[in-house]
N, C-alpha and C positions, 0 to 999 in steps of 0.2 A: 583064502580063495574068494569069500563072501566081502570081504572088506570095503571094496570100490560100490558097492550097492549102498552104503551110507558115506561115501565120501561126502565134503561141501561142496557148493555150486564154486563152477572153477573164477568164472566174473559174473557179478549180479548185474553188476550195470551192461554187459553185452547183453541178458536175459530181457532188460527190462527194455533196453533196446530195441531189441527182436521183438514187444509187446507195444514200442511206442509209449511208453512210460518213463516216469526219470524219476529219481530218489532224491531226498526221503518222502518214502510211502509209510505216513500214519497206521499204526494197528488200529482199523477201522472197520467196520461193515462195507462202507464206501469205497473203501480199498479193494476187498478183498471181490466184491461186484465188479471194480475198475480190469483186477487182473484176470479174472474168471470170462470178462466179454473181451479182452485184448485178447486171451489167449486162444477164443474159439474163432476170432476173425484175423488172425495173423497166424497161425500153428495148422494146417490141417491135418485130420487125422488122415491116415495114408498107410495101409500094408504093405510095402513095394517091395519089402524087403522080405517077410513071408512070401509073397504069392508070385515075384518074379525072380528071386534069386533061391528060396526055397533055403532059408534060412531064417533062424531064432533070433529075435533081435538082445543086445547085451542088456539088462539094467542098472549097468554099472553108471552112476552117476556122469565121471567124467567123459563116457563113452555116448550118454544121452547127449549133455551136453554139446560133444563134437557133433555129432549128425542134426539135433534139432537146431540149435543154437548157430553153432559154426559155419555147419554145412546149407541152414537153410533146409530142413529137410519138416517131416513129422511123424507120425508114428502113431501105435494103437493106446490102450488105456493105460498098459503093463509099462510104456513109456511115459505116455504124456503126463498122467496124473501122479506116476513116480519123480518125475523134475518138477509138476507144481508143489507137492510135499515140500519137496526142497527150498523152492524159493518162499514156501511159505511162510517155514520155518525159520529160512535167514532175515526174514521181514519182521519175525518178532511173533508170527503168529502161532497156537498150540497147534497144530495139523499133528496129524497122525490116517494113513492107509485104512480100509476096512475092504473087504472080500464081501462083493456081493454076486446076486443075478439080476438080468435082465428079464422079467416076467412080462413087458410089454407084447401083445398079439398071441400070450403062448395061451393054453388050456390045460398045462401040465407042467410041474416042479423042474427049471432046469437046473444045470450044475451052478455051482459057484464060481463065473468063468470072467469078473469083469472087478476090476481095480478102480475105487471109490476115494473120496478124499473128505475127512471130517474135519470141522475145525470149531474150537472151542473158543468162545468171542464173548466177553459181559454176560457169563453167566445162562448163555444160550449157548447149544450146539447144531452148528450148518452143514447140510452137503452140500460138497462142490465136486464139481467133475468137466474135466475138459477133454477126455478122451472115450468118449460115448458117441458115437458116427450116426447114431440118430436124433431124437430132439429130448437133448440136453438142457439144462435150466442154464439162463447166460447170470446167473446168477445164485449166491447161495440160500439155498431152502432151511428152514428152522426146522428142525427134527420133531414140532411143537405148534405147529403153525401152519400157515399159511401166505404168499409174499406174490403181488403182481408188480410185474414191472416188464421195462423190455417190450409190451406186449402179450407176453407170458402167463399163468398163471399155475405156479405149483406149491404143492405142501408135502409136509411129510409127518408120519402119525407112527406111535409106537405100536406093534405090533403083538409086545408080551417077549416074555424072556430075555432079553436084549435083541429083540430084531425090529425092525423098523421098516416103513416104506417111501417112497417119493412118488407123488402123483401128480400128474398136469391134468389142465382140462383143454380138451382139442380143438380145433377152427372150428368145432361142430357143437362145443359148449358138451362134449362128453366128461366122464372124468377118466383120466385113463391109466391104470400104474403103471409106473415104469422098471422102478427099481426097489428090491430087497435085500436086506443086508444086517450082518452084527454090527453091535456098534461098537466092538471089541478092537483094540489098537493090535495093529495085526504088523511085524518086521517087514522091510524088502525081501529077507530070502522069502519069505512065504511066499511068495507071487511067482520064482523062478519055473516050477513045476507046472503053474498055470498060463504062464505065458509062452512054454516049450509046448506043451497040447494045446494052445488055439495058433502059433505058428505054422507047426508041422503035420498035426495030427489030419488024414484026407478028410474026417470028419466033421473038421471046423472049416467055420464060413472063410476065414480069412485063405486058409488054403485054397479054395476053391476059387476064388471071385477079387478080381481087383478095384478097391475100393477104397474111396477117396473122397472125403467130406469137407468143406468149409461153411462157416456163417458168415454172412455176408450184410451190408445195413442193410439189408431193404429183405433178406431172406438168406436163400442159402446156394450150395452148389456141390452136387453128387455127383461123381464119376460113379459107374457099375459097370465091369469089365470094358465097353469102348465105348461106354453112353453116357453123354451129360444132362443133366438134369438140370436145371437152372430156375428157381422158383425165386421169383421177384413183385412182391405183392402178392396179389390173388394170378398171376402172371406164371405159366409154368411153357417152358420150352425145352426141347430135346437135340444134339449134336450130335454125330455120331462120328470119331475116328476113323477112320476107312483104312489107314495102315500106323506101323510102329512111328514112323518121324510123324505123321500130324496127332497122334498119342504125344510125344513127345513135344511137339508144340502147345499141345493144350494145356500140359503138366504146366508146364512154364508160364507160360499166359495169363491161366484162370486160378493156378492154382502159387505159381512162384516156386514151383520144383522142380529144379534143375536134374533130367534124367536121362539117360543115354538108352536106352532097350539095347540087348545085343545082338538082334536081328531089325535093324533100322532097316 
């Protein structure tokens, strides 16, 4: 039943394709920066399939593949960061999943509702993550450390008992956490349970709110239910869909997702 959640990626080189990359990719630091910023400006994150069809998306490997890869599509963290595992691991590199939260703006312990990605490199360990819809590192963080680049600037620090955190510092020179987590190597199935309650559950944001993130060179670009966001330098502008087909045009446009709404 569980099987296709560890299948292998069906073609690496359509993957790397899809990232604007070509093989062979060195098990590198360099690399793993190259595919972590290809993947957050060509992949967007996108619940279209939660929040318009009111369905669980599969994490069956070959089934990612078809929609991200194939189809041209993207998907939330239960997705994305489940096919970057994959291709990490066909590269050569130790990845392995970790179950964290997202602590950033809260004032209170939330669940363990967001899928991380470790990887073991020269005797150091990095997060990566490419399916976090807010601001993600385009790059991997040393669990030990601290790393500017990009623009960016985050670390990540041990916590005690095997938890950990990842922090940025903001436009504003704050320091801000973002994310908590074990650093424990956690299966695919693990993640099935977690990715059916932020689906379905009316609780979770994804249910509620249509949303759709890319990184962009110069910034980024957020859809929130019919509103684009468009931050470009210190530059920030707003569009608003006025019905389903210019929804549908924008998918397309800004974002490269090919989408039919069934009341156009």
């Amino acid at each position: 039943m569980y099987e296709a959640l560890y299948a292998p990626i069906p073609d690496v080189n359509a993957y790397l394709d899809r990232l604007g990359l070509t093989a062979p990719l060195p098990v590198s630091l360099e690399t793993l920066d190259q595919v972590l910023l290809a993947h957050q400006c060509r992949i967007p994150f996108e619940n279209l399939q939660c929040f318009e069809e009111h369905q669980e998306p599969s994490l069956e490997i070959p089934a990612l593949f078809d929609k991200i890869i194939v189809q041209g599509r993207g998907g939330f963290c239960f997705e994305l960061n489940a096919l970057l595992e994959a291709l990490l691991q066909t590269l050569g590199f130790d990845a392995w999943s970790v179950t964290c939260r997202i602590v950033r703006g809260k004032d209170f312990i939330p669940p363990m509702l967001h899928r991380g990605v470790l990887v073991q490199l020269d005797g150091r360990r990095y997060y990566c993550d490419v399916g976090y819809g807010g601001p993600q590192p385009s790059f991997a963080v040393p669990l030990d450390g601290r790393r500017e680049k990009n623009g960016e600037v985050f670390w990540g620090e041990s916590l005690g008992n095997g938890w950990y955190a990842v922090s940025r510092l903001t436009s504003q020179d704050v320091a801000e956490r973002v994310f908590e987590f074990l650093d424990q190597r956690q299966p695919a199935s693990y993640f099935v349970p977690y990715s059916f309650y932020c689906a379905r559950h009316p609780d979770s944001l994804f249910a509620q709110h249509r949303i759709i993130n890319l990184r962009t060179k110069t910034g980024s670009l957020a859809l929130t239910d019919d509103t684009l966001t468009e931050r470009d330098g210190d530059a920030v502008t707003e569009v608003r869909a006025d019905n389903k087909q210019a929804l549908s045009d924008l998918l397309l446009r800004r974002f490269g997702i090919h989408y039919t709404f069934e009341s156009v």
